[in-house]
N, C-alpha and C positions, 0 to 999 in steps of 0.2 A: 130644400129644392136647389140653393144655388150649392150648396154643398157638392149636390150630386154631378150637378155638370161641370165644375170645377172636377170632380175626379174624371168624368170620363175625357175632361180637355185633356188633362194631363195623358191620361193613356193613348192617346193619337198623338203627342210631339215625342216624335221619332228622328233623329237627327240622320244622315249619311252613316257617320260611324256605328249606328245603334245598329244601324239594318245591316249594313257589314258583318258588327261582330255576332249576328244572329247565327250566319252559317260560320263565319271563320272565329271561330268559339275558343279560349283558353286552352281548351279542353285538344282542339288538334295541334292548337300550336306547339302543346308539351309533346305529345304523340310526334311531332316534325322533329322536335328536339332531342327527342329520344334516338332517332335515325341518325344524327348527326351531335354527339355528343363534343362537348367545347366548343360550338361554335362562335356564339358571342363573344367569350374568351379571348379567341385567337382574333376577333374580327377589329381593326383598328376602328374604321368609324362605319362600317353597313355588318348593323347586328341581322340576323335573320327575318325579323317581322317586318321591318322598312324595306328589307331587299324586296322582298315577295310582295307585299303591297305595293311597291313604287313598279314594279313588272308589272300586277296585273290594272294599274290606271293607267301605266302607258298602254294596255293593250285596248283601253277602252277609247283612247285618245283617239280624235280624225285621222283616215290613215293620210289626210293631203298634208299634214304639219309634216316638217322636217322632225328626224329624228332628236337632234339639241332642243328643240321648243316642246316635243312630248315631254323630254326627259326634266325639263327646269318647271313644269307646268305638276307635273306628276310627284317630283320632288318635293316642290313647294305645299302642294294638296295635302301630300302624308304628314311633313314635318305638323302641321298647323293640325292634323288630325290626333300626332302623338305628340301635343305639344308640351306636356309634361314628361317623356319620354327624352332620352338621348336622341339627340339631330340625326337624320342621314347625312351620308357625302355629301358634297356638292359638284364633286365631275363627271362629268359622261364617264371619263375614261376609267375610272374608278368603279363607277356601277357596273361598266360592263365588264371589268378583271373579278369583281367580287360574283357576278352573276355566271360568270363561266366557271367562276370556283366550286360554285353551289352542288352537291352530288345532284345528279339526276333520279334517287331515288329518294330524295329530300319531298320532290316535288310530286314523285305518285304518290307518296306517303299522305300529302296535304291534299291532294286530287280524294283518297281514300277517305280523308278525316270528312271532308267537306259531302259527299257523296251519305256517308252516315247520316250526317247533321242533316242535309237536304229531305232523307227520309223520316225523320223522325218528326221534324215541322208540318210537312206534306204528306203526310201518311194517310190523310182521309180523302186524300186526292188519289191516290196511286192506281186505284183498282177503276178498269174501263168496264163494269158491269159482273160480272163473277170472275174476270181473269183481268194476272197483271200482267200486262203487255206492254211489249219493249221494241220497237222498230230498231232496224240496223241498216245503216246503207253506207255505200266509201265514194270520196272524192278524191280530190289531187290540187293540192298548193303548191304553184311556182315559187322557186327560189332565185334566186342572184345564181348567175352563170360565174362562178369560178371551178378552181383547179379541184378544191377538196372538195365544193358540193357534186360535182360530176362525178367525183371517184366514187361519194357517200353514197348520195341518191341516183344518182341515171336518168340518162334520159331517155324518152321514148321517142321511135320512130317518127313519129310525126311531129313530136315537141320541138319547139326551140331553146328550151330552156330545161333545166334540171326541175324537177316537180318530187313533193314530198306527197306522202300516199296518208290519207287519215279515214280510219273506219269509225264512226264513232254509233252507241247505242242512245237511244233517247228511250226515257217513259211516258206513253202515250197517255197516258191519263193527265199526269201534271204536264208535260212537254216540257219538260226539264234533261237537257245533258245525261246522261247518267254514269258510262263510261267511254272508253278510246283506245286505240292504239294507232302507233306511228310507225311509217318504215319506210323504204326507198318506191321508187315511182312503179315498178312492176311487182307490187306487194300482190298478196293474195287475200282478200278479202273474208273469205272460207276462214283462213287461217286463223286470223283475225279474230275471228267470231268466236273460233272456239278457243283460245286463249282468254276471251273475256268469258268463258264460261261460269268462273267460278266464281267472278262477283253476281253473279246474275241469281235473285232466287230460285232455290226448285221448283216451283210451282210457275213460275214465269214463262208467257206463250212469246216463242220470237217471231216474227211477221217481217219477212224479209221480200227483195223484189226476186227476177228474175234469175241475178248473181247467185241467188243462196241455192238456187233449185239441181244440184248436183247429187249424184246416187252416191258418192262416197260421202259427202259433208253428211246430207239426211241422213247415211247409214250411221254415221256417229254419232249425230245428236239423239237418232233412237238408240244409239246401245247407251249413249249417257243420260235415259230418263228424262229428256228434254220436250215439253211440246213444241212444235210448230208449225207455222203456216206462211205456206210458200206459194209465190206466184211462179208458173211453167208456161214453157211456148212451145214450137210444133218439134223443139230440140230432142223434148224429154219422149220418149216412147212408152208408153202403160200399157198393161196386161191384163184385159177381163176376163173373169169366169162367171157367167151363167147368172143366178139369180144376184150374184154379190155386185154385180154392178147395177142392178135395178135399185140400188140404197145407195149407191157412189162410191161402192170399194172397188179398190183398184187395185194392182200389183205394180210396184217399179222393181224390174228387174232386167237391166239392159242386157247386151250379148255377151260383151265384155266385161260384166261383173258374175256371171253366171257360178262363179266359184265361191261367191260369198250369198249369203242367208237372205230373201226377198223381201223386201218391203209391205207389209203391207198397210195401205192408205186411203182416204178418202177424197175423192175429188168434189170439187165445189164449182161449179160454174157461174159466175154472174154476167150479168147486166146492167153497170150502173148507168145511173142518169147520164145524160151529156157525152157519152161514149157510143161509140158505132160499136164497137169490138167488145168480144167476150173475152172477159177473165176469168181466166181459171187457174185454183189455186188450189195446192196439196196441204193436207195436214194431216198429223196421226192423232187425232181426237175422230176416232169412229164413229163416235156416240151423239147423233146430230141433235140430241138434247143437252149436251153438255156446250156443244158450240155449233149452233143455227146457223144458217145462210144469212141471215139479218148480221146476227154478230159478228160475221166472217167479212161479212162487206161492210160494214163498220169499221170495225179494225182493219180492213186493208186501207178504204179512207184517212184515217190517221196516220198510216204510217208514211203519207205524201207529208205530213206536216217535219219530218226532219229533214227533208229536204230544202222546208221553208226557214223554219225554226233552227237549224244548227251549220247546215252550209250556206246558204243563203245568209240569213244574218254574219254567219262567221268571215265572207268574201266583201259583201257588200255594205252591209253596219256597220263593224268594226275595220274594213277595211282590208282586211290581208288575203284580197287576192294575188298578190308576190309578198313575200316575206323581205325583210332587210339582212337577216343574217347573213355573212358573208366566210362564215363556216361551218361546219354539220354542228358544231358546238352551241355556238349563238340559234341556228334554227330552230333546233331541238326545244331548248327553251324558249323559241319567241313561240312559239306555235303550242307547247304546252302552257304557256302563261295566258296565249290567247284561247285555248278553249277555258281553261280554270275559271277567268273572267267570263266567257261568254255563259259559264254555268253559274255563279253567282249571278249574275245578273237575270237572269230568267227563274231564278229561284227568289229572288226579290218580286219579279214581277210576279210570279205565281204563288206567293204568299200575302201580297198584296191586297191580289185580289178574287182570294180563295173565299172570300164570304158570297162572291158575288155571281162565284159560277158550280157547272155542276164536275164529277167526274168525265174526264174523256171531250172537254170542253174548253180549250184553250181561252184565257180572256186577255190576257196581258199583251201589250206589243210591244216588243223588243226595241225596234226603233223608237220609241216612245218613255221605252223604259233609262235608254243611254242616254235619250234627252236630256232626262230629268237628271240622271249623274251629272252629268255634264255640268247644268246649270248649275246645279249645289256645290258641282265641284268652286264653280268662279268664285260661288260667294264665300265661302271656305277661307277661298285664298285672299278673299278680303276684310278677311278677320270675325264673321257673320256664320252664327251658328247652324242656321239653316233648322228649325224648330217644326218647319210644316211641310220637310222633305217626305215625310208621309202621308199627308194628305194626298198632295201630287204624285206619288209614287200607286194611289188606289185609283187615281184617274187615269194611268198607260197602259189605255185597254182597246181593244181591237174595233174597228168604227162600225157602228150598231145597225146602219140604213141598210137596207137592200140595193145594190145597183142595175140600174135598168140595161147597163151594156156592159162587154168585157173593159176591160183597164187596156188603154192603150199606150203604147211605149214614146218617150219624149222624142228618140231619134230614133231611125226604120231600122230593123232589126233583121237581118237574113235567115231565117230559116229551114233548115236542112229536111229536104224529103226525105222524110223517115215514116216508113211504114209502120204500122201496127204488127207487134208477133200475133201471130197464129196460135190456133190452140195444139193443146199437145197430141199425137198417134194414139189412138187408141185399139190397140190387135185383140181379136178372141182367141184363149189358147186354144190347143189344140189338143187330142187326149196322151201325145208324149209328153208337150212341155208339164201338161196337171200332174206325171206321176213325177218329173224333176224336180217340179215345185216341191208337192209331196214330200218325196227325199231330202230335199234339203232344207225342208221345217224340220225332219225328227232329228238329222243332224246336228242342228241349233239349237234344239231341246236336249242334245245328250251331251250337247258341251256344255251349254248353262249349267246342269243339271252336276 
């Protein structure tokens, strides 16, 4: 009997490092090093594994420390974690010459390995009910106002400041990161979307907001076999015919795309709780058994959670709502090093405490989860192995009560009148547009064909 709990103590003392190298595995590090052949080699004293580690715990660091105290706090953490390893540097100046050196496809590469590994631990998590869904949504990080960031990124009209554009995809089942891209402040999000296409599985539904609802994006994600579900407002204009709208098909086929092949879709109306205003949202899954009104407003609920879970914690937790790079070079990488971190750390938490929740059920809290880094980081650096950073890492989980009122903010907060969108036009054709229509299904059948 003591036998027995003696093994099972041992399998709960999980150190920092242990849970680290769960996602950042041998296995990608070779995969990195394959990108970048002789790097160690050539490198005097910051080999590859210390660079990248020592970036992604400065990314975890308060953003209020000065940059020298990340960098000596972050330094000191890895060495004492690869203390049997070669030392890192010991100067700023030094990590940040070897970190500009670093290719930038070093780091999708690791962004790639990690994104595997993530799936492969969480995989019983992944699926929000019969579909794997993926939210997407884009923001904007300030940068430092110099000469190259304004040349790089741009500013926009109303900004004061150069701002960096990041779309990033989460999976709503685990609520983990999944993938990103970066560009200048008047990026296109659209764009975005479909360049992460092909990390994205086949089968995967994308559930995007209002951004995504355009007749040219939708037209491509339907010629590339892609599901999705899209929220519309009074922008988009739809096209009934007859009994196909009495089941909620719809036509999108605006004036000015009339030369290309119509849409056809299914609209979805809701009413969630707590909201005056109807949502209504498009998707080409026709088949209202294959995806119900219940699961449609489901998955439109989760997809508010990367809002909370990837930009929110990525401005506010981690801190970087301004970036310190002080050229497009250093940005690049502060901002890929800080999402990289913000997804191992949420794939920590969500490995955590996957025994404890169900699919499509977030448990972990991020803020809770840095915590605890944080703390193990101190003691780390005080020579203290940190033996029960797993215990405490299955307790950084989302607070259980019910609250009787909303959350009120520390200091008053202005709030901008901002209306609710509308729902989207809905026209009955008429019996010329039915034979256009018509026409221009057999034409798209004789081009596939």
């Amino acid at each position: 009997m003591r036998s027995d709990s003696n093994h099972r103590r041992r399998l709960d003392r999980h150190t920092l490092g242990d849970c680290l190298r769960k996602f950042l595995t041998p296995l990608v590090w070779r995969q990195v090093h394959q990108k970048i052949p002789g790097w160690n080699e050539r490198a005097d004293s910051w080999e590859l594994v210390p660079l990248v580690t020592t970036a992604l715990w400065m990314s975890i660091q308060p953003g209020g420390l000065s940059l020298t105290r990340r960098f000596r706090e972050a330094r000191e953490t890895v060495a004492k974690l690869r203390c049997k390893r070669k030392a890192p540097g010991k100067t700023l100046q030094g990590f940040l010459a070897a970190w500009c050196r670093l290719p930038y496809r070093a780091l999708v590469c690791l962004r790639e390995g990690v994104r595997e590994r993530v799936g492969q631990v969480l995989a019983s998590q992944e699926k929000v009910g019969r579909w794997l869904a993926f939210g997407v949504d884009g923001s904007r990080l300030e940068v430092p106002r110099t000469e190259k960031n304004e040349t790089r990124w741009g500013i926009l009209r109303k900004a004061s400041a150069p701002q960096l554009w990041v779309t990033a995809v989460m999976n709503l089942g685990t609520g983990v990161l999944y993938d990103w891209r970066l560009g200048p402040a008047n990026s296109v999000e659209r764009s975005h979307q479909r360049r992460m296409l092909k990390s994205l599985p086949l089968e995967a539904l994308l559930v995007g907001d209002i951004g995504f609802g355009g007749f040219d994006h939708l037209w491509y994600l339907q010629n590339a076999k892609r599901h999705f579900l899209v929220r519309v407002c009074s922008t988009t204009q739809l096209l009934a015919q007859g009994l196909i709208w009495e089941s909620g098909g719809v036509w999108l086929w605006p004036t000015t795309r009339r030369d290309k092949v119509p849409l056809r879709l299914r609209l979805i109306r809701l009413k969630p709780r707590g909201l005056h205003e109807e949502v209504c949202l498009l998707t080409n899954v026709l088949d209202p058994q294959l995806l119900t009104r219940a699961e449609a407003e489901h998955l439109y609920e989760l997809r508010w959670g990367i809002e909370i879970s990837v930009f929110r914690s990525l401005k506010q937790t981690l801190g970087k709502v301004k970036l310190l790079g002080e050229t497009p070079k250093v940005v690049l990488r502060e901002a890929e090093s800080a999402l990289l971190a913000l997804m191992v750390c949420q794939a920590m938490g969500a490995w955590a405490t996957q025994t404890n929740s169900r699919p499509g059920t977030v448990r972990y809290s991020l803020a809770q989860v840095v915590c605890v880094v944080e703390t193990y980081g101190v003691k780390i650096r005080q020579g203290r192995k940190g033996w029960d950073f797993w215990q405490c890492l299955r307790l950084a989980v989302v607070d259980s009560y019910v609250r009787k009122k909303r959350k009120a903010a520390r200091r008053p907060v202005k709030i901008k009148d901002v209306h609710p969108p509308k729902p989207p036009k809905i026209l009955v054709m008429n019996n010329r547009l039915k034979n256009k229509l018509c026409e221009k299904l057999k034409e798209g059948k004789r081009h596939v064909a």
